[in-house]
C-alpha positions in Angstrom: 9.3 12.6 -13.0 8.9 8.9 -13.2 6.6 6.4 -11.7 7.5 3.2 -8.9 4.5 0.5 -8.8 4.5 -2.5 -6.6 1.9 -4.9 -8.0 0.1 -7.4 -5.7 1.7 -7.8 -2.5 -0.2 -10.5 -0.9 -1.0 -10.1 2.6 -2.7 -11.9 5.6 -4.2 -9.1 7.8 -7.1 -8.9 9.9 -8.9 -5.9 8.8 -12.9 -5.1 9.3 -15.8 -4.1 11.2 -16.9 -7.5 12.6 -15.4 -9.3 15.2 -14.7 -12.6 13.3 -12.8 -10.9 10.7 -10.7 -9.7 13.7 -10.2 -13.6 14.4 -9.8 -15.4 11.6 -8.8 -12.4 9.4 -8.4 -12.7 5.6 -6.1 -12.4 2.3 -5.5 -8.9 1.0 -3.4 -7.7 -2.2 -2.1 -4.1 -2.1 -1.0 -2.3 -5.0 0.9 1.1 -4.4 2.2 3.7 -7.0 4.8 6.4 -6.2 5.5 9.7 -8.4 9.3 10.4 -8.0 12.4 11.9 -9.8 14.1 8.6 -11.4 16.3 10.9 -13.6 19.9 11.0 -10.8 19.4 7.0 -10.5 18.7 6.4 -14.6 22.4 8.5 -14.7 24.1 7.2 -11.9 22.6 3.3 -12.1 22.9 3.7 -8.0 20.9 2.2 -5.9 21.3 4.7 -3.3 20.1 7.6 -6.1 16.5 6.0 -6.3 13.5 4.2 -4.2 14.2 1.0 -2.5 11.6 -1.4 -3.5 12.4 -3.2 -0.6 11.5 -0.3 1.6 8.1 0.2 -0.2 6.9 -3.4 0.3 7.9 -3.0 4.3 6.1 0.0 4.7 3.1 -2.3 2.9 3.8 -5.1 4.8 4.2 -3.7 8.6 1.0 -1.2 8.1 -1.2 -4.3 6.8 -0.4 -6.0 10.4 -1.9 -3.6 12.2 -5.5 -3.7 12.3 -7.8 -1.7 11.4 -11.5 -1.8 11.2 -11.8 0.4 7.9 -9.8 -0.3 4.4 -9.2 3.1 3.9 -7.5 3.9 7.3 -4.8 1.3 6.4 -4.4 3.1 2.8 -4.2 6.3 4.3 -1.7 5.2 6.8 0.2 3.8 4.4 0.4 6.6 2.2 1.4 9.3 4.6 3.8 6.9 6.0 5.1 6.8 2.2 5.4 10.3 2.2 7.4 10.2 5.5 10.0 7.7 5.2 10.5 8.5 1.0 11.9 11.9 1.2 11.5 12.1 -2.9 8.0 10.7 -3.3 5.8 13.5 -4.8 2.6 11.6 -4.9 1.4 8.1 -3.6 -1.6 5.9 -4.1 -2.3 3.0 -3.0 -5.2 0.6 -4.1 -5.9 -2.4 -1.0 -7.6 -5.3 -2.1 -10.0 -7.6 0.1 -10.4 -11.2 -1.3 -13.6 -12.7 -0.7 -14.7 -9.9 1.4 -17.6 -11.1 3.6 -20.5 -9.5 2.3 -22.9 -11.9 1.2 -22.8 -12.8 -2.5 -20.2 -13.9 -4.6 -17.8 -11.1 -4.7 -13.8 -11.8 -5.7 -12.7 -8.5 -4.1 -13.8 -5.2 -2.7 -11.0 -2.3 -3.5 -10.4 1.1 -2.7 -8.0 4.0 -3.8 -6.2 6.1 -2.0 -4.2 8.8 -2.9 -2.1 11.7 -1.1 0.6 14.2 -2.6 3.2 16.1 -0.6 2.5 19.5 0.5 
């Protein structure tokens, strides 16, 4: 077993429970970690034999477009959409990141952690 991470993909998105966040909308990082077998692409040295990091980072990217009032609803959608598309991923989490989350003090970023494993 081995381990994929994608660190800090920086996103626009207009995720939250108030109506101006819905408007204006605001910066977001996502980090996501998949458990999968790396051993046939450390052999082969295939592209095709492991996880396209490419793929990962769309799944990020297209689920963070979509709005959603809740943090957790986008993680969640992003993991079992993980799960769907990357037929060897045993386990995903996914940690999603508001920036300057509107909350009144001075607060960098509000984060939570998902995680799902296949079934």
């Amino acid at each position: 077993m081995g381990v994929i991470k994608l660190k800090n993909i920086r996103t626009f998105s207009y995720h939250g429970c108030m109506i101006e966040e819905g408007k204006i909308g605001s910066d977001y990082t996502v980090d996501l970690k998949i458990k999968t077998n790396l051993q046939k692409s450390a052999d082969t040295d295939h592209l095709a034999d492991t996880v396209d990091y490419v793929h990962l980072n769309k799944i990020v990217t297209e689920e963070m477009a979509i709005r959603s009032h809740l943090l957790e609803h986008v993680a969640k959608r992003i993991n079992i959409r993980v799960l769907a598309e990357i037929k060897t991923a045993e386990k995903t989490t996914v940690w999603v990141s508001k920036i300057n989350p509107p909350i009144g003090g001075d607060v960098e970023s509000v984060t939570i952690k998902m995680t799902e494993v296949r079934k």
